[in-house]
C-alpha positions as CSV (number, residue, x, y, z in Angstrom):
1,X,-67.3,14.1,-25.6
2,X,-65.1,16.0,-28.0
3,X,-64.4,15.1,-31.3
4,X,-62.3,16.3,-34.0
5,X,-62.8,15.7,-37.9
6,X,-65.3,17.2,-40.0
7,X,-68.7,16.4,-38.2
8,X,-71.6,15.1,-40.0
9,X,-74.4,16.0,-37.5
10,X,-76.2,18.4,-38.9
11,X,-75.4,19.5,-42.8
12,X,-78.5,21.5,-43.2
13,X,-76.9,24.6,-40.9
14,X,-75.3,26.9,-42.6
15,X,-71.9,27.4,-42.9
16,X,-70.0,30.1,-40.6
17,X,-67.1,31.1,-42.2
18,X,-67.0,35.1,-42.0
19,X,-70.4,34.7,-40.3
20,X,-70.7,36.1,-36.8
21,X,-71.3,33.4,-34.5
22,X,-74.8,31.8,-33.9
23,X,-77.0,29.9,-31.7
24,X,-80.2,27.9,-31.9
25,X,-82.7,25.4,-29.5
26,X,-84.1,22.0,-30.4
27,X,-86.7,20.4,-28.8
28,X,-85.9,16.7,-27.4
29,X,-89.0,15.1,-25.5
30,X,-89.2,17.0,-22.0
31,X,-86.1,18.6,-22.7
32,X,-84.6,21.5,-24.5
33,X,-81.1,21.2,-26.4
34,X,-79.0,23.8,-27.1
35,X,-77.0,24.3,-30.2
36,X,-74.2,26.3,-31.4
37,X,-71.6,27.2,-34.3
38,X,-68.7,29.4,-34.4
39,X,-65.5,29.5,-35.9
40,X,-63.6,29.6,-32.7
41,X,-63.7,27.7,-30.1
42,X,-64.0,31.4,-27.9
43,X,-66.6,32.3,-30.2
44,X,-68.7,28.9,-29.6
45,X,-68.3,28.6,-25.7
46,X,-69.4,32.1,-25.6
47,X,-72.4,31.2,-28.0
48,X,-73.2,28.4,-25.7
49,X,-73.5,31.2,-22.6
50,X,-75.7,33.3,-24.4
51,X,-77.9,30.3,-25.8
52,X,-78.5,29.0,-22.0
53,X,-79.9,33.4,-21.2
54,X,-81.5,33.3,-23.9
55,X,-83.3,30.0,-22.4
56,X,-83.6,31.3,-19.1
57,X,-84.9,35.1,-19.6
58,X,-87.4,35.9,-22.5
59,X,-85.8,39.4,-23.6
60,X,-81.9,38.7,-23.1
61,X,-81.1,41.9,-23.9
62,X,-83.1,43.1,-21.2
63,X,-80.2,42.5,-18.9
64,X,-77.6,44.8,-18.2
65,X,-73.6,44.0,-17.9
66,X,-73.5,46.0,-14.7
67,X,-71.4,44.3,-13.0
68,X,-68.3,42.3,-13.9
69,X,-66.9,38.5,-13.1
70,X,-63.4,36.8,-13.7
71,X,-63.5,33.2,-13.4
72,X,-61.1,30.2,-14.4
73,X,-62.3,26.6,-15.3
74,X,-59.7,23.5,-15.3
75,X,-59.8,20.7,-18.1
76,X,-58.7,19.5,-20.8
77,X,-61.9,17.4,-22.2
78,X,-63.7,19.9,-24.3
79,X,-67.2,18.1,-23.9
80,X,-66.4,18.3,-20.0
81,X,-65.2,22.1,-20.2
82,X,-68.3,22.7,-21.9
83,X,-70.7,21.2,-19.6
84,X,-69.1,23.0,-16.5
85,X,-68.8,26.2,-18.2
86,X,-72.6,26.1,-18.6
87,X,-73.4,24.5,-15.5
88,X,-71.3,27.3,-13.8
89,X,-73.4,29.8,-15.3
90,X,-76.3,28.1,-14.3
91,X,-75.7,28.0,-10.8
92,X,-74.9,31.9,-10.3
93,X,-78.6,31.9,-11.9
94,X,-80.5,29.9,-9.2
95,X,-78.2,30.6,-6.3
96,X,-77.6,33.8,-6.8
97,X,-80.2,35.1,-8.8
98,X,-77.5,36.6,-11.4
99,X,-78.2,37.1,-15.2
100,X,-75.2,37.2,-17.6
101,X,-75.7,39.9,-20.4
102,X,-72.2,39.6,-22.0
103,X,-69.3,37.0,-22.2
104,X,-65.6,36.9,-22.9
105,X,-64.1,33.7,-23.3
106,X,-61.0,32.1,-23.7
107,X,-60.2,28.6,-24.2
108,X,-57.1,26.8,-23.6
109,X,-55.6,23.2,-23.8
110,X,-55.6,23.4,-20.3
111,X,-59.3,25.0,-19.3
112,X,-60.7,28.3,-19.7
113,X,-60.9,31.6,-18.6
114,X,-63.7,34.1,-19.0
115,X,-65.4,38.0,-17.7
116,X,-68.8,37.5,-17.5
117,X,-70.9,40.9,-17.1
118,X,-74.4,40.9,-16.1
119,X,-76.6,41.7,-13.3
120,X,-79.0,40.4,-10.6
121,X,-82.9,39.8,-11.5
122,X,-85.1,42.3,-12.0
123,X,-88.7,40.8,-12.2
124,X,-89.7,44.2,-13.5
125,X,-87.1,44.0,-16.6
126,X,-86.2,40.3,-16.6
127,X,-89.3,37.9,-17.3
128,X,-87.9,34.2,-16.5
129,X,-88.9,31.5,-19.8
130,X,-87.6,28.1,-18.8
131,X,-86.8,27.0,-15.8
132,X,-83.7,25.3,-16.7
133,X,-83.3,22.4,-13.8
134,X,-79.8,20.9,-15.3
135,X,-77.3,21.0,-17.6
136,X,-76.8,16.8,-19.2
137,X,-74.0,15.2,-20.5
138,X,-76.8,13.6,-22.9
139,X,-76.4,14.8,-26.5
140,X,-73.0,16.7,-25.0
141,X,-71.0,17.2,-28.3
142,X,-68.0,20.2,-29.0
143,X,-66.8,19.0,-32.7
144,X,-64.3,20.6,-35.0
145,X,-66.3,21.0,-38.5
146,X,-65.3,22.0,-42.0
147,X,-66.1,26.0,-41.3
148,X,-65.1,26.3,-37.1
149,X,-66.9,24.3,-34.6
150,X,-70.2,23.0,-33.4
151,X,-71.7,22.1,-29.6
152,X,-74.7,20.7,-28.3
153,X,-75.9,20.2,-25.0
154,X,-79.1,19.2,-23.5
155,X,-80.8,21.1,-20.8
156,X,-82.9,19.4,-18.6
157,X,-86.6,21.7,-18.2
């Protein structure tokens, strides 16, 4: 899942050294992936939230970080920590109807801890895109490269 070493997956990105992080999606078949590059590993798990809004809600900064939650994740596997940070934000969105506008997260040997802000739906300010069914370990990758670090996950649609 996790692999460390310069990672020759995609050279055509650009690097992010001094760069702020950034996101992007790929198509796969009937699926969407989701990439990311940061140069901490705070930066990229928090890229990786904001890639899944950005899948779920047209206009993601349409959403408002009105309200504010703490939550803690266990593991050590970064590829695992990864998938249930995402899959974690992805069930506050279909059972609770809960948008996150804003993330701060913090990664440790031992799992992560993060304050996600955000708000409820609002089908007169959020318009839904995808309807994001899963999050897959398919494609699952959190790599140290030369500038920071890269992730990609696929999202089942």
């Amino acid at each position: 899942m996790c692999a460390e070493g310069p990672a020759q997956l995609h050279p055509t990105l650009p690097p992010v050294t001094g760069a702020p992080p950034m996101y992007e999606t790929f198509e796969h078949t009937a699926d969407l992936g989701l990439r990311a590059r940061a140069a901490t590993l705070d930066e990229l798990f928090a890229a990786m939230a904001r890639a899944l809004t950005a899948t779920l809600v047209e206009d993601a900064a349409a959403i408002q970080p009105r309200e504010t939650v703490r939550l803690r994740l266990d593991g050590d596997d970064l590829g695992y920590l990864l998938f249930d940070w995402l899959n974690e934000l992805l069930y506050r969105f279909d059972a609770q109807g809960w948008l996150c506008a804003d993330f701060t997260v913090r990664v440790a040997s031992d799992g992560l801890d993060a304050e996600i802000r955000g708000e409820p739906v609002d089908p007169n300010r959020h318009r839904l895109d995808h309807e994001v069914k899963a999050i897959t370990y398919h494609g699952l990758t959190v790599a140290r490269t030369p500038d920071g670090w890269l992730a990609e996950v696929i999202v089942d649609i």
